[in-house]
C-alpha positions in Angstrom: -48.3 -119.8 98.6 -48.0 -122.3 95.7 -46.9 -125.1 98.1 -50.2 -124.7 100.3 -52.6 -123.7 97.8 -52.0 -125.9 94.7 -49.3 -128.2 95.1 -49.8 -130.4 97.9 -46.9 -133.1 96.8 -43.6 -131.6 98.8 -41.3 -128.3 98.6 -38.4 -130.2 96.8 -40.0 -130.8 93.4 -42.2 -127.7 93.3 -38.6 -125.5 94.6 -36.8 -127.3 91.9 -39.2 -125.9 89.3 -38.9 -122.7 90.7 -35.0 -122.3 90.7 -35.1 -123.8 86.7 -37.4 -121.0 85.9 -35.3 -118.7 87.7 -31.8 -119.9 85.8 -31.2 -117.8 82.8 -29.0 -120.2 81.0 -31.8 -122.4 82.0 -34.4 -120.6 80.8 -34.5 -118.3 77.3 -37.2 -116.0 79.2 -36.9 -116.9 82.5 -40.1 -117.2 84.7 -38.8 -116.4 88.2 -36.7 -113.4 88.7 -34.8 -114.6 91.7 -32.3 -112.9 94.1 -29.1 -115.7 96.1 -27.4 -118.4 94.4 -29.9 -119.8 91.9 -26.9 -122.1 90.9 -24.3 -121.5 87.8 -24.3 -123.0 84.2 -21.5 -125.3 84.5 -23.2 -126.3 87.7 -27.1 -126.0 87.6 -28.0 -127.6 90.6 -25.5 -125.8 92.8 -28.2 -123.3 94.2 -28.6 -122.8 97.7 -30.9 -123.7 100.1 -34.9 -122.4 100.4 -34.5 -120.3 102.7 -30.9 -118.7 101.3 -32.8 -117.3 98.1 -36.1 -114.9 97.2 -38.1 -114.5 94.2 -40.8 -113.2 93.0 -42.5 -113.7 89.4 -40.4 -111.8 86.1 -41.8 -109.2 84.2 -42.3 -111.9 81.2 -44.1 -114.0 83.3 -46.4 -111.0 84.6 -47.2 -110.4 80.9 -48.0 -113.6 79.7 -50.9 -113.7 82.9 -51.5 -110.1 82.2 -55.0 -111.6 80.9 -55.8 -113.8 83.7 -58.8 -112.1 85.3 -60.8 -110.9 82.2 -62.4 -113.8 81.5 -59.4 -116.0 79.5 -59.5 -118.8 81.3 -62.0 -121.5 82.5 -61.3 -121.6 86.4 -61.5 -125.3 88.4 -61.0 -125.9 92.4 -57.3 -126.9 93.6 -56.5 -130.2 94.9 -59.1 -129.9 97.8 -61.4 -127.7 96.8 -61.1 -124.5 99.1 -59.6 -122.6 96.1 -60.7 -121.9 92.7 -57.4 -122.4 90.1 -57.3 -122.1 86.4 -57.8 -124.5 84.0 -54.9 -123.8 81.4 -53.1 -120.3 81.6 -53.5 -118.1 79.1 -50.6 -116.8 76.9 -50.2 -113.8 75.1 -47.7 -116.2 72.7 -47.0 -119.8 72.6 -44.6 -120.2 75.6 -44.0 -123.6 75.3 -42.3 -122.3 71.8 -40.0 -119.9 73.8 -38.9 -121.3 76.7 -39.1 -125.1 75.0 -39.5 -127.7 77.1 -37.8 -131.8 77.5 -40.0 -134.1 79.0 -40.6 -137.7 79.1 -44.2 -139.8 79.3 -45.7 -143.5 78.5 -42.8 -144.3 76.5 -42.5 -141.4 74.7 -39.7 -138.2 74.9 -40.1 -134.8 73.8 -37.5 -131.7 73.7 -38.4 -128.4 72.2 -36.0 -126.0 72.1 -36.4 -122.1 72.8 -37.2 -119.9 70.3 -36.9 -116.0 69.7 -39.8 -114.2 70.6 -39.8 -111.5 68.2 -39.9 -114.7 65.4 -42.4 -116.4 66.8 -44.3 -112.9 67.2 -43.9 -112.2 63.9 -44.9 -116.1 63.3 -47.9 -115.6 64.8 -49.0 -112.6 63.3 -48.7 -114.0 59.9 -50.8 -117.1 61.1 -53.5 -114.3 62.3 -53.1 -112.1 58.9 -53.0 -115.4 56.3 -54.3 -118.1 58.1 -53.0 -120.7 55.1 -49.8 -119.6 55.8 -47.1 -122.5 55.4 -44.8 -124.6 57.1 -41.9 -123.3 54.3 -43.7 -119.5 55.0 -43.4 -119.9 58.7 -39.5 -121.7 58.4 -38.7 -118.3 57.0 -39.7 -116.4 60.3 -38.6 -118.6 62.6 -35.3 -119.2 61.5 -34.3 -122.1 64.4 -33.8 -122.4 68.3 -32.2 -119.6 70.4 -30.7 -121.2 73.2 -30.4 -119.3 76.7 -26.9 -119.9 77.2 -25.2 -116.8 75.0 -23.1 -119.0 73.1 -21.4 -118.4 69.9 -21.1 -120.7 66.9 -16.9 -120.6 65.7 -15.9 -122.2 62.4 
């Protein structure tokens, strides 16, 4: 559906999104709940072929568009107009703050690592409660990134 309704540019870049929102080592709350070889952390792009693998969207993703249709979001028409898309998605938290994100444009790099959910939760609710909260006050929820991988720190 995605590929003929709102992303007209190819299935290779649009299935390579999909299988890194369906890696849990990838991911911290992974997107795509996906079923085949959706590839292995010491070899993320060894996943299989289109048509060896099936998802559908994760129970995280289903809440954060939980809000969708009551009226959260400004809708616009896809790439040729037969279809009406939205704008920005809503989000019932900051994902870009839990799943991070690397990127690169007009000379300029970015990467934002994961964070836990519960912190940035609890984050957020103390930005709602005291809205002169502080950088220091907020450092104190949200301790620092929590990567996807299960890794331990040994000293």
């Amino acid at each position: 559906d995605v590929l003929g309704k709102y992303h007209p540019h190819g299935d290779s870049a649009c299935y390579e999104a999909m299988v890194l929102m369906a890696q849990p080592f990838s991911y911290r709350y992974p997107l795509v709940d996906g079923q085949g070889n959706w590839g292995a952390p010491d070899d993320p792009k060894s996943f299989a072929a289109m048509r060896y693998t099936e998802s559908r969207l994760s129970k995280y993703s289903e809440l954060l568009l939980s809000e969708l249709g009551q009226g959260t979001a400004d809708w616009v028409p896809n790439f040729d107009g037969t279809l009406q898309e939205p704008k920005m998605l809503p989000a019932r938290l900051p994902n870009i703050l839990l799943n991070g994100t690397t990127g690169i444009a007009v000379g300029m790099a970015t990467d934002i690592p994961p964070h836990n959910l519960r912190e940035v939760a609890q984050a957020a609710i103390a930005l709602i409660d005291q809205p002169k909260t502080t950088l220091d006050q907020l450092l104190d929820i949200v301790q620092g990134p929590d990567y996807p991988t299960e890794a331990e720190i040994i000293t």
